[in-house]
C-alpha atoms as one frame of an Amber mdcrd trajectory, in Angstrom:
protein
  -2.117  -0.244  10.536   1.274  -0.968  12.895   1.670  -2.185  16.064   1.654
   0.580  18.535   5.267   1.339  20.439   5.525   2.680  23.569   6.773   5.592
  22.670   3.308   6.310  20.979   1.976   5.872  24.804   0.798   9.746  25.292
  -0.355  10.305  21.806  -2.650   7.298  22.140  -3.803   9.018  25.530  -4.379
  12.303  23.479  -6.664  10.796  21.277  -8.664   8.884  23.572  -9.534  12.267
  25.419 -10.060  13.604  21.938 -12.473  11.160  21.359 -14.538  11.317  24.676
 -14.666  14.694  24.353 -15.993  14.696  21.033 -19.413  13.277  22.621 -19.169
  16.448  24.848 -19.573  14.348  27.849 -19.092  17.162  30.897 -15.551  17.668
  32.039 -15.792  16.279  35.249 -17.141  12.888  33.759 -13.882  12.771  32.021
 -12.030  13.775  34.796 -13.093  10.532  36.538 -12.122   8.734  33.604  -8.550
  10.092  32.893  -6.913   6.953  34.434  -8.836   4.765  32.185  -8.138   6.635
  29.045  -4.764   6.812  29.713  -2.312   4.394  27.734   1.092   3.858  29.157
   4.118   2.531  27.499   3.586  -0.727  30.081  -0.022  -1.515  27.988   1.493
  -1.012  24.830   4.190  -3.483  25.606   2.231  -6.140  26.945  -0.795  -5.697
  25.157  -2.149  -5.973  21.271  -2.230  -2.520  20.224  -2.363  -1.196  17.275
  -2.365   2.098  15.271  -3.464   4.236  12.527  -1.582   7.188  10.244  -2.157
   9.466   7.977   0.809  11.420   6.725   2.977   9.225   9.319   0.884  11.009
  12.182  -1.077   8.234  14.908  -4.879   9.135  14.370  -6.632   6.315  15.766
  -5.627   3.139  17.819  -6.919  -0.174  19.346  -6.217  -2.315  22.490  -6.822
  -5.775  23.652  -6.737  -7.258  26.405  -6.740 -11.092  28.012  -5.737 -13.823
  25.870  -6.801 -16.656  23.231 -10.027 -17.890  23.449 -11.661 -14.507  24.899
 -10.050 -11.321  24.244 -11.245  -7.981  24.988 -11.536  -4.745  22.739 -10.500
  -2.394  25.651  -9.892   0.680  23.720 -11.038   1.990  19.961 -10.109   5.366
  19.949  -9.873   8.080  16.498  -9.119  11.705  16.610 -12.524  13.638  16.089
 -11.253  15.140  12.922 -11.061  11.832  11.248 -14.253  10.958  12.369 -16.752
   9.666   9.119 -14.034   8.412   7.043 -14.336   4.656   7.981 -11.303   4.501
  10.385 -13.362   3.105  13.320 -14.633   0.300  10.884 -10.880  -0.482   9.607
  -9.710  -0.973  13.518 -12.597  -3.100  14.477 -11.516  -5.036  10.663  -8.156
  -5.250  11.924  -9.036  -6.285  15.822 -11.547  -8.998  14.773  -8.597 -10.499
  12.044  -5.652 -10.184  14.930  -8.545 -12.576  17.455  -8.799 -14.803  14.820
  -4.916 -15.843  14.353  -4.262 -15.270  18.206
């Protein structure tokens, strides 16, 4: 787990379509939600996010969002492929521990 950069901005965005698409949700449902699945280098910046590899490749993130006492999980996000292998579990790990020493 790292803390995302913004350079990892439109992979992020990649997966999140990856992953809403997984749930075959129709195409024009995701069309409607492209701006909120999008992750720009100006969230990564400002916001906790953080990231997952496998063989140095991103394949699942996190965002939060507000501050200490009440934060947000805003995005949890892992590329379809990886799906099953306890990934999701190990972000929301990670997310709950970074609330806790916020």
């Amino acid at each position: 787990m790292r803390r995302a950069r913004p350079s990892d901005a439109a992979a992020l965005t990649r997966i999140a379509h990856a992953a809403k698409r997984h749930w075959r949700y129709p195409e024009e449902w995701i069309a409607l939600w492209r701006d909120a699945l999008t992750i720009t280098p100006w969230l990564v910046e400002r916001a906790p996010v953080y990231c997952a590899e496998d063989g140095g490749a991103v394949v699942g993130f996190y965002a939060l969002s507000g501050g200490p006492p009440m934060m947000e999980l805003e995005h949890c996000w892992v590329l379809p492929a990886v799906i099953g292998r306890g990934l999701g579990a190990r972000l929301l790990d990670h997310a709950a521990a970074i609330h806790r020493t916020t």
